[in-house]
KEFI-624257 format. One record per residue (C-alpha): residue number from 1; residue in one letter; x, y, z. Coordinates in steps of 0.2 Angstrom, whole numbers, always signed. Layout:
<sites>
     i   aa      px      py      pz
   NUM    a       X       Y       Z
...
</sites>
This chain:
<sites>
     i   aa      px      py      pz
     1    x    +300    +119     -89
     2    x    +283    +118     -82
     3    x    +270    +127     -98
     4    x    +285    +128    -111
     5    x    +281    +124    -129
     6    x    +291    +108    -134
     7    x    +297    +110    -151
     8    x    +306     +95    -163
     9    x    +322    +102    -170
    10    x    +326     +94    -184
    11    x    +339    +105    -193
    12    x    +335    +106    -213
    13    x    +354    +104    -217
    14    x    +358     +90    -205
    15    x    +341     +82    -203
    16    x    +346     +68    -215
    17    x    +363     +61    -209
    18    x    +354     +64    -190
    19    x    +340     +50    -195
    20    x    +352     +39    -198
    21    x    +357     +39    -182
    22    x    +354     +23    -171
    23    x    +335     +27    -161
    24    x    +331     +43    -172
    25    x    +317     +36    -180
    26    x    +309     +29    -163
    27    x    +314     +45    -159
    28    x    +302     +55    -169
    29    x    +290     +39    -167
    30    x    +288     +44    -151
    31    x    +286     +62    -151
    32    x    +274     +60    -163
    33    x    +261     +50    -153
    34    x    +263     +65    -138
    35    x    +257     +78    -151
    36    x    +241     +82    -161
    37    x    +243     +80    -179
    38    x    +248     +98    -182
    39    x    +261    +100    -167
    40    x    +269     +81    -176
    41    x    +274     +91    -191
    42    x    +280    +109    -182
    43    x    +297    +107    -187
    44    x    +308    +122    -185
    45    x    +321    +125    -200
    46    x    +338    +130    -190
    47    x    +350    +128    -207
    48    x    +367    +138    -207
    49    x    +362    +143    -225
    50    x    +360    +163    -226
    51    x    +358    +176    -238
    52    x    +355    +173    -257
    53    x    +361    +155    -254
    54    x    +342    +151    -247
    55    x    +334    +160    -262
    56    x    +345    +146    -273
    57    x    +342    +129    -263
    58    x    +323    +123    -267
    59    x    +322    +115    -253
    60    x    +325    +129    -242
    61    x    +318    +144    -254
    62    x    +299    +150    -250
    63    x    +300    +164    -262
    64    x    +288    +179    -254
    65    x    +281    +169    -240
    66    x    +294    +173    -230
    67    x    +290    +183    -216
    68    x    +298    +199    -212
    69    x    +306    +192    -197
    70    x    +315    +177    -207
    71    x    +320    +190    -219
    72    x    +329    +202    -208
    73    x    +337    +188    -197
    74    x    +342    +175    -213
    75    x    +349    +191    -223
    76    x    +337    +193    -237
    77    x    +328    +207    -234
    78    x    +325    +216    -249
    79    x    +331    +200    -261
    80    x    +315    +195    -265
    81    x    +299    +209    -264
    82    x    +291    +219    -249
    83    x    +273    +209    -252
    84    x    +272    +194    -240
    85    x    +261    +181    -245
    86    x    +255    +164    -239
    87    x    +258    +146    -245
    88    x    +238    +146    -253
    89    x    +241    +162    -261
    90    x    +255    +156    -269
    91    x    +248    +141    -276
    92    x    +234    +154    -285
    93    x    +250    +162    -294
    94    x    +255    +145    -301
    95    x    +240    +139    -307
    96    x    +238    +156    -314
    97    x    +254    +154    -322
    98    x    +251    +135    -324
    99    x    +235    +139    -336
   100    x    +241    +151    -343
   101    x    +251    +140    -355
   102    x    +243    +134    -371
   103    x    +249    +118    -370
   104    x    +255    +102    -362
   105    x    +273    +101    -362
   106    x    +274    +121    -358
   107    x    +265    +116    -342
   108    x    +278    +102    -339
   109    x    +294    +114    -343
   110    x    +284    +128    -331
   111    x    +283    +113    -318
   112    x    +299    +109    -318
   113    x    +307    +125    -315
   114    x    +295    +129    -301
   115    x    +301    +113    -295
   116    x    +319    +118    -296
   117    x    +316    +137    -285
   118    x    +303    +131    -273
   119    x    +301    +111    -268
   120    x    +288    +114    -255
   121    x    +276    +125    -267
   122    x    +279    +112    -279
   123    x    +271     +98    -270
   124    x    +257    +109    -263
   125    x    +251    +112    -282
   126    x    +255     +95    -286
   127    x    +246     +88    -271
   128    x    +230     +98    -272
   129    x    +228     +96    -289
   130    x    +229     +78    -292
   131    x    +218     +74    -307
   132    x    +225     +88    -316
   133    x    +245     +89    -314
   134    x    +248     +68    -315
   135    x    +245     +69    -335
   136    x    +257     +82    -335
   137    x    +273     +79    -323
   138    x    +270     +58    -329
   139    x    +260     +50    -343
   140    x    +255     +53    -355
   141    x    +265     +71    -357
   142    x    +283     +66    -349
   143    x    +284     +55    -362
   144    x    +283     +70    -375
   145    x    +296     +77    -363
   146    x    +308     +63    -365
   147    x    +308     +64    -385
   148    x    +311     +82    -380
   149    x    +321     +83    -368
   150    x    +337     +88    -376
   151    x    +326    +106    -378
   152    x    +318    +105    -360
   153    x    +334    +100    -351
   154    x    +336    +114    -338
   155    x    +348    +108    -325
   156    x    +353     +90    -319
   157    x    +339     +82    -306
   158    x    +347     +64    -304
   159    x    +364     +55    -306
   160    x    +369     +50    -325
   161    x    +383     +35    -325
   162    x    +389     +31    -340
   163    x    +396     +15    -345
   164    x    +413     +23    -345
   165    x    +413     +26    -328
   166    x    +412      +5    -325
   167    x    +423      +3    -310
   168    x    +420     +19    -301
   169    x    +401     +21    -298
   170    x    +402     +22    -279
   171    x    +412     +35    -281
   172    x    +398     +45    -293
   173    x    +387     +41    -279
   174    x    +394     +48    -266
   175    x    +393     +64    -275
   176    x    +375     +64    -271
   177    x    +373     +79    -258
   178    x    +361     +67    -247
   179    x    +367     +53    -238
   180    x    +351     +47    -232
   181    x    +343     +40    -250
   182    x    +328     +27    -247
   183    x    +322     +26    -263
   184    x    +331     +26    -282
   185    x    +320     +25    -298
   186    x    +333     +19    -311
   187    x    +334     +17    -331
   188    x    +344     +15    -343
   189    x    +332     +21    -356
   190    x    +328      +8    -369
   191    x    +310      +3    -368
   192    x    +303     +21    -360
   193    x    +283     +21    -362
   194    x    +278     +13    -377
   195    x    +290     +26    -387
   196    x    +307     +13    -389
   197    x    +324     +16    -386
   198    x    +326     +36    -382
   199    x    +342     +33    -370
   200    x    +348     +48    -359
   201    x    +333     +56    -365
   202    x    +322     +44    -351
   203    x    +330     +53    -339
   204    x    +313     +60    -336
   205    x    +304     +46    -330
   206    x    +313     +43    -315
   207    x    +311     +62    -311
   208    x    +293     +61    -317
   209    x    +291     +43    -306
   210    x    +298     +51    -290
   211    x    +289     +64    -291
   212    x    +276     +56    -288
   213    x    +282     +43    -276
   214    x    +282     +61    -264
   215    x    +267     +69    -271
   216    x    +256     +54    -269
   217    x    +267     +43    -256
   218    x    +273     +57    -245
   219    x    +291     +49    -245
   220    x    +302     +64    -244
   221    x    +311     +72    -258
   222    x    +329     +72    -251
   223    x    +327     +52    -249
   224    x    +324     +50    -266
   225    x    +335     +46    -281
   226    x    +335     +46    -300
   227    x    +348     +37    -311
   228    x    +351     +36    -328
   229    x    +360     +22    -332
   230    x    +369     +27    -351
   231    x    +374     +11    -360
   232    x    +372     +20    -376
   233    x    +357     +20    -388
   234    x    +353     +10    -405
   235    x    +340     +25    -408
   236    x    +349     +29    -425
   237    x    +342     +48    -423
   238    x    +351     +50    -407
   239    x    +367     +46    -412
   240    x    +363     +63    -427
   241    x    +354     +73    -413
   242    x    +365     +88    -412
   243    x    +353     +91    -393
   244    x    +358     +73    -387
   245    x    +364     +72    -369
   246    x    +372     +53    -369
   247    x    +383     +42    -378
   248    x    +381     +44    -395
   249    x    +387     +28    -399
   250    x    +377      +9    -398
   251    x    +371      +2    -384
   252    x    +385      -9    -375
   253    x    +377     -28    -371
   254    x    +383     -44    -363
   255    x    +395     -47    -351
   256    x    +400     -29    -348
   257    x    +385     -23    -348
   258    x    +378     -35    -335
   259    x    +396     -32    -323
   260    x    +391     -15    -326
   261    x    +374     -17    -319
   262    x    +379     -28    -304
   263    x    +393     -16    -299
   264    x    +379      -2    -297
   265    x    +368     -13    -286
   266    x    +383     -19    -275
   267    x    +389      +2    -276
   268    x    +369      +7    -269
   269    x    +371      -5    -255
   270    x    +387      +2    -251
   271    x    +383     +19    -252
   272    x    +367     +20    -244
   273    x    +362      +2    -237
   274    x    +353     -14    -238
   275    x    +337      -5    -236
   276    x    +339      +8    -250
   277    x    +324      +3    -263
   278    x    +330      +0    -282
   279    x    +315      +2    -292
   280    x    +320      -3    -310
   281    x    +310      +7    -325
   282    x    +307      +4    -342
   283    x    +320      -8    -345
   284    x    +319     -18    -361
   285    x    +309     -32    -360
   286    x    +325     -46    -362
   287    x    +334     -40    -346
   288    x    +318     -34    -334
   289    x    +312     -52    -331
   290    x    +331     -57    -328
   291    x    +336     -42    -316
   292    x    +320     -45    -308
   293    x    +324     -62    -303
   294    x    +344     -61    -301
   295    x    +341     -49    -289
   296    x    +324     -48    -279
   297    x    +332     -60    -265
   298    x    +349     -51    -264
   299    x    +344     -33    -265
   300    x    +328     -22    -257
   301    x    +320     -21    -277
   302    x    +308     -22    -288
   303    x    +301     -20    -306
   304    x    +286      -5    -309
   305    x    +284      -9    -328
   306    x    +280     -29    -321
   307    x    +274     -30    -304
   308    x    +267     -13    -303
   309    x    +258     -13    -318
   310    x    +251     -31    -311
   311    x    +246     -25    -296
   312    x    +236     -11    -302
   313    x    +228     -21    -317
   314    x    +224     -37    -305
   315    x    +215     -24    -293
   316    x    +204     -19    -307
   317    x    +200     -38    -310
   318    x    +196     -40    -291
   319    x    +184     -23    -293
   320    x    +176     -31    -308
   321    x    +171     -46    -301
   322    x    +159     -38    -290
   323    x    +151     -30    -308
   324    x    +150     -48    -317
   325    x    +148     -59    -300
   326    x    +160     -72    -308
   327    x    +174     -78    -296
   328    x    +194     -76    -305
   329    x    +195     -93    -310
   330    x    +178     -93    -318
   331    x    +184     -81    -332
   332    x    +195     -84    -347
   333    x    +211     -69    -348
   334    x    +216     -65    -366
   335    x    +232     -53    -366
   336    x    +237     -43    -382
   337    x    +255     -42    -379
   338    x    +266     -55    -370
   339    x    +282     -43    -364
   340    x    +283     -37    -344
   341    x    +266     -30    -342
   342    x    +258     -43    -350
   343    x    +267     -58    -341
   344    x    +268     -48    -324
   345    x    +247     -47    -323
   346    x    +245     -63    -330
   347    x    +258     -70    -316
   348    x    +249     -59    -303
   349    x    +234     -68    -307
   350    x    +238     -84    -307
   351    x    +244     -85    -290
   352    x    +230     -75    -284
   353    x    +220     -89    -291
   354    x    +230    -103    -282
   355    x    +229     -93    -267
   356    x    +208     -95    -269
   357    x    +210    -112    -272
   358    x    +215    -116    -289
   359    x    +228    -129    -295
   360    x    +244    -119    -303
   361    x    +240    -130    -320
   362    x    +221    -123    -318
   363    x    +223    -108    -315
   364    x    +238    -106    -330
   365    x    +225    -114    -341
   366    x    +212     -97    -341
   367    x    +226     -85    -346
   368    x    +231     -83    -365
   369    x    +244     -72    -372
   370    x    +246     -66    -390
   371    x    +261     -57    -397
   372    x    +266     -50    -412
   373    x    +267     -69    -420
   374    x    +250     -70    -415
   375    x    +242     -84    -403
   376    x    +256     -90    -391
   377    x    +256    -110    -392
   378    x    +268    -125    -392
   379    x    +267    -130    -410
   380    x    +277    -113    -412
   381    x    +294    -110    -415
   382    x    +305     -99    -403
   383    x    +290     -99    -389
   384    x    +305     -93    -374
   385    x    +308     -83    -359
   386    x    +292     -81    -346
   387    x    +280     -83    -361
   388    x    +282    -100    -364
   389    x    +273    -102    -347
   390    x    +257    -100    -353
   391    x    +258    -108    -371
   392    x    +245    -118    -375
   393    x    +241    -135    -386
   394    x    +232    -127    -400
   395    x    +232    -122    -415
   396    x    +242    -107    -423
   397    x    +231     -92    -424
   398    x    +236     -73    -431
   399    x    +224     -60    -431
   400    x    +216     -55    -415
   401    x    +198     -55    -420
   402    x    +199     -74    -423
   403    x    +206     -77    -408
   404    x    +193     -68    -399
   405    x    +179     -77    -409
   406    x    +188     -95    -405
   407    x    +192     -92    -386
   408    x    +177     -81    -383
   409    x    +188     -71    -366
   410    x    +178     -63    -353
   411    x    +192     -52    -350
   412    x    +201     -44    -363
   413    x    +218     -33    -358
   414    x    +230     -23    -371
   415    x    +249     -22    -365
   416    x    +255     -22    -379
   417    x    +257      -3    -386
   418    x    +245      -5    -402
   419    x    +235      +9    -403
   420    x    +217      +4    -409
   421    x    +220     -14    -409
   422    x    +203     -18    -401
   423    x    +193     -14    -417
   424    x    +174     -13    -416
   425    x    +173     -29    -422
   426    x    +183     -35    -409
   427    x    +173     -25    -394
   428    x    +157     -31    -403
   429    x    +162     -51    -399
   430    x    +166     -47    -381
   431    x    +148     -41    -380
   432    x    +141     -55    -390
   433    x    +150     -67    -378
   434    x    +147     -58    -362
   435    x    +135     -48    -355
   436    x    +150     -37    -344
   437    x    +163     -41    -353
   438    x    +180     -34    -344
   439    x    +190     -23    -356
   440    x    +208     -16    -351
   441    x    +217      -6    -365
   442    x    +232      +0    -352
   443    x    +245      +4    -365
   444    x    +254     +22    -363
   445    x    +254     +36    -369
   446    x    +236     +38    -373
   447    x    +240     +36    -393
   448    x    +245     +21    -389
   449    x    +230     +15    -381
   450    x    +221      -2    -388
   451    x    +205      +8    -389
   452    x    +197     +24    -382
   453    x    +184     +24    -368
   454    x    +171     +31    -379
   455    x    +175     +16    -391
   456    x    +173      +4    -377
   457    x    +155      +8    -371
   458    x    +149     +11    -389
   459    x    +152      -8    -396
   460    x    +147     -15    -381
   461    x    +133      -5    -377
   462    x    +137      +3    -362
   463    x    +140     -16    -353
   464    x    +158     -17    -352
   465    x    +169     -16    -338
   466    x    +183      -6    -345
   467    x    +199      +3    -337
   468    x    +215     +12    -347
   469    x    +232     +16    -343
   470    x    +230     +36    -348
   471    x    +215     +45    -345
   472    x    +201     +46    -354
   473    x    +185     +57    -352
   474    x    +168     +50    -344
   475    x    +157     +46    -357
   476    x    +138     +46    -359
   477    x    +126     +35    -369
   478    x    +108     +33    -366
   479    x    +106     +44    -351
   480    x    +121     +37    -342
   481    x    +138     +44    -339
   482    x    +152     +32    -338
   483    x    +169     +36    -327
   484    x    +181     +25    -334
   485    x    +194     +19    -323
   486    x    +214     +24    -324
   487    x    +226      +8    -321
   488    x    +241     +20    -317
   489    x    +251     +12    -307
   490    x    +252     +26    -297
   491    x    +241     +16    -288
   492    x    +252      +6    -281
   493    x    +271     +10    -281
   494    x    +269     +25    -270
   495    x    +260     +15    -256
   496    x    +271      -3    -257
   497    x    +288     +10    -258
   498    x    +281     +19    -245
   499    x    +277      +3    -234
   500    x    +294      -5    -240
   501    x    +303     +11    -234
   502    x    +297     +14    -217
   503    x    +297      -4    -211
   504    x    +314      -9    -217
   505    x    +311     -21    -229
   506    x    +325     -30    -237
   507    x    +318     -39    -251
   508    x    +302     -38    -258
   509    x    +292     -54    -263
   510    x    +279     -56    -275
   511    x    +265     -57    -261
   512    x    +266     -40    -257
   513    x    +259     -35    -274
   514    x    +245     -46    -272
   515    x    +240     -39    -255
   516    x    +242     -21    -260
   517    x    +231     -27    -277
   518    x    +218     -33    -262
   519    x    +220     -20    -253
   520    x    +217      -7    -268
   521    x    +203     -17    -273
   522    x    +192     -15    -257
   523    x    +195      +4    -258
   524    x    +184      +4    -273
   525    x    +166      +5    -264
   526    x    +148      +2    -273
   527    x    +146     +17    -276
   528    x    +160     +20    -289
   529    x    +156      +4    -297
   530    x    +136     +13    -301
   531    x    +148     +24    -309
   532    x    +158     +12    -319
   533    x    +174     +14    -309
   534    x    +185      +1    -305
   535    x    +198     +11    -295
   536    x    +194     +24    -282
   537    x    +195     +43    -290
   538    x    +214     +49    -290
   539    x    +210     +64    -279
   540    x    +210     +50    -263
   541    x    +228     +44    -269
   542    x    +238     +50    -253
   543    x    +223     +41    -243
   544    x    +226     +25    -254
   545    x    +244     +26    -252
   546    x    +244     +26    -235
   547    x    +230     +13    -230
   548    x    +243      +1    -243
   549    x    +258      +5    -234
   550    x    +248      +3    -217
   551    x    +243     -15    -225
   552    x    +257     -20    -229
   553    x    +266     -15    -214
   554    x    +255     -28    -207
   555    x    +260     -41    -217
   556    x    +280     -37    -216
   557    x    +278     -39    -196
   558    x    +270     -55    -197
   559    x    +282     -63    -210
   560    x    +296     -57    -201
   561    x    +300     -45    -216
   562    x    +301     -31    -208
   563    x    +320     -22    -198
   564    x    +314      -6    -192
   565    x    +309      -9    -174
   566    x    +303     -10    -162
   567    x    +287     -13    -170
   568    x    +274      +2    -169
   569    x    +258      -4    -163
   570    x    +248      +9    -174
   571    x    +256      +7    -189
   572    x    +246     +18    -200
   573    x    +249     +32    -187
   574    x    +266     +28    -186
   575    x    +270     +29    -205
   576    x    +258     +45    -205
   577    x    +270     +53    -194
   578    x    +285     +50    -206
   579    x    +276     +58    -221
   580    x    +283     +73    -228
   581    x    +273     +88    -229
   582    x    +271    +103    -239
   583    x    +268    +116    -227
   584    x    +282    +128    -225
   585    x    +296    +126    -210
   586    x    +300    +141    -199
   587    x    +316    +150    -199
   588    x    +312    +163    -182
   589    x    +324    +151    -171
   590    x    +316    +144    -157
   591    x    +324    +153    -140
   592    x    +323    +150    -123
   593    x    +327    +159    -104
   594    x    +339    +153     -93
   595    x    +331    +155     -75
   596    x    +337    +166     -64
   597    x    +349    +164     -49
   598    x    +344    +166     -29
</sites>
């Protein structure tokens, strides 16, 4: 009717299964690009859930921001008390509450139940208050939570298959309430963090990850999955923790764990199609490299721990060229560590390098790895696996300070979990050899860090390039304040899952962590580099996310990568609409006159 208010209905309780629906998404496509950016996102919440049943479902429940209205019509008046307060307001009772804890993992147990009455508010906190809330809901304090989560567990947030439900793990999935599931974070617990084999117990890392892939990608909650996959553990203090939530028994390997693996992959496609993202997480270090390449051209997948973790580390190389003025293949790349961090990065590099012009054998020949053996060469015994790529003919060297002194790197990066391997001596020859040396210490938790930032500028006199996997605090010397970077790979997996989920991509191939490390990389403008950044500040993350999704939307077009169509012509616009939001969604059903007869 002529003046009427159009209004989306997308039903909370139905809104799922409905997208699934051949044209929904051009659907809201369309009615996206009618409206102003508000109007996109006034969706109006007609669920048949009433009563007290609304107070228990997070995604429904808005605590005392109902408005009377709702509350008379949806049966809770006088469930929840008379005062009526807005979504900001709210947020000042949870930080309130938030700081009021005296330390870390309280925060995270106080998170995590907020999270399990009020999704909406949850994201809201999380959202506004970047900076402070990632250390808390991921590294460096989930990992405390996973050693502790036999105390911290609360309620289940995720799907536990165990090896003794082999043969029946479609059935297990369809016992997730959502039909509609873009995106699974899975685990089976063996390598989480740099803190070994804690099983069940990693179960909070694919909460903590997906989190995040909503807090900092916008992909919505109710598309989202986490999986524990429970093979057992070799933790010997598992199998005597009276807490333990898993198999207490050891970990099941070979053939019946591998059929176990492929059954789940065939079981996601099944349950929830071709396009449903596997990311795979903390996976020991012997079946992360083979999964990722049994299965990155059968299924829509891909490996955080190697190719996120490159991508992230390769854009703060890119940045770092624009501080030293040397082009990639003009540097010399010595890793500490040779597992999937170490190799992913060093891979990442090496074809970012042929792409500028290098020869593979060339650009292979600037990367050196060491392990726990020391120097990786030929003239070693047992050099295997995705290592053996980058041994070299030379001789065998242990210890780390002589291989620095003999190779003399330009860029030094610690993936290898040793915490305060890069010794003053060692950050003292970087200087002596370089005048901005690059320095990466990315190993996780922070007490697991190769050196601290304060560390870094000291021995090196303020004239390194350096970047860490946790946070560290800026750092002044000689009237200057450094700001070191953060190489989380929040970077990056939020923006290449979103891009992957909203243009229907199948498979993912190693090009798109390259071009989301470019991509990243130009984000970082002059100005943070004056300030010794080589990432943009985490408070832009939701803008970053989305101008990589945008990107690579670009890319998965062209290549033909891309199913969702037709193709949007503003693509950044177009994944935008799709974004969840945390603003609250109205109950006061939307009515209507019939008009009137002659």
């Amino acid at each position: 009717m002529a003046g009427s208010k159009a209004v989306f209905l997308l039903p909370k309780t139905v809104s799922r299964p409905l997208l699934k629906q051949p044209g929904a998404v051009a659907l809201l496509s369309r009615f996206g690009s009618t409206k102003s950016d508000e109007e996109k996102r006034e969706l109006v919440c007609t669920s048949r859930v009433r009563g007290i049943d609304i107070l228990r479902n997070p995604q429904l429940n808005k605590g005392t921001a109902f408005t009377l209205k709702e509350r008379q019509i949806m049966g809770i008046h006088g469930l929840i008390p008379p005062a009526i307060r807005t979504l900001e307001e709210q947020t000042v009772r949870v930080m309130a509450n938030f700081h009021r804890r005296t330390n870390d993992l309280d925060r995270f147990i106080y998170l995590m139940s907020l999270q399990d009455r009020n999704e909406k508010l949850f994201y809201k906190v999380l959202c506004d208050n970047v900076n402070l809330m990632m250390p808390i809901v991921y590294t460096p304090t989930v990992g405390l939570a996973c050693q502790q989560y036999g105390i911290t567990f609360r309620r289940p947030r995720g799907l536990f298959i165990s090896i003794n439900d082999k043969g029946h793990i479609y059935e297990i999935l369809c016992n997730w309430p959502e039909s509609n599931v873009k995106a699974i974070v899975v685990t089976d617990g063996e390598r989480i963090l740099g803190l070994g084999d804690l099983g069940a117990y990693g179960m909070g890392i694919p909460v903590g990850k997906l989190s995040l892939y909503t807090a900092l990608g916008g992909i919505d909650p109710a598309n989202c999955l986490p999986i524990l996959l429970d093979v057992g553990t070799n933790n010997k203090e598992l199998h005597e923790d009276p807490l333990y939530i898993g198999l207490q028994e050891n970990r099941v390997t070979g053939p019946a764990y591998d059929e176990f693996i492929d059954e789940f992959m065939s079981a996601v496609v099944r349950r929830f199609g071709s396009t449903c993202l596997v990311q795979f997480e903390d996976f020991g270090n012997h079946n992360a490299f083979r999964f990722l390449e049994k299965y990155r051209d059968q299924y829509c997948t891909f490996n955080d721990d190697i190719q996120g973790t490159a991508a992230v580390a390769a854009a703060g190389v890119f940045a770092s060229l624009r501080i030293t003025g040397k082009k990639l293949v003009d540097n010399v790349y010595l890793f500490l560590g040779a597992g999937e961090a170490a190799v992913g990065i060093a891979d990442l590099l090496s074809l970012a390098m042929v792409e500028e012009g290098a020869s593979q054998e060339e650009a292979i020949s600037k990367i050196w790895l060491v392990d726990s053996r020391g120097l990786v060469t030929k003239g070693r015994e047992n050099v295997t696996g995705h290592k053996a790529a980058y041994a070299k003919e030379f001789k065998n060297m242990k210890s780390l300070e002589d291989i620095v002194d003999e190779l003399k790197p330009s860029c030094l990066i610690g993936a290898a979990a040793v915490p305060g391997a890069f010794n003053e001596n060692i950050l003292k020859s970087m200087a002596k050899h370089n005048d901005k040396p690059i320095i990466f210490a990315l190993s996780n938790p922070t007490s697991m860090a190769e050196c601290t930032a304060e560390e870094a500028y000291t021995h090196t006199e303020g004239r390194c390039v350096f970047a860490s996997g946790s946070p560290f605090p800026s750092h002044t010397m000689n009237g200057k304040t450094y700001h070191p970077g953060q190489g989380n790979n929040a970077y990056i997996f939020p923006g290449v899952a979103l891009g992957i989920i909203t243009c229907g991509v199948r498979h993912v191939p190693e090009k798109i962590f390259l071009r989301s490390a470019r991509c990243l990389s130009e984000l970082v403008t002059d100005e943070h580099l004056a300030e010794g950044r080589v990432y943009p500040p985490l408070e832009q993350i939701q803008d970053i996310s989305l101008a990589i999704a945008a990107d690579l939307a670009e890319y998965v077009y062209r290549e033909d990568l891309a199913s969702t169509y037709p193709e949007p012509k503003d693509k950044k616009a177009f994944i935008r609409s799709l974004m969840y939001r945390t603003n609250y969604e109205s109950f006061e059903p939307v009515t209507w006159n019939w008009p009137k007869g002659e």
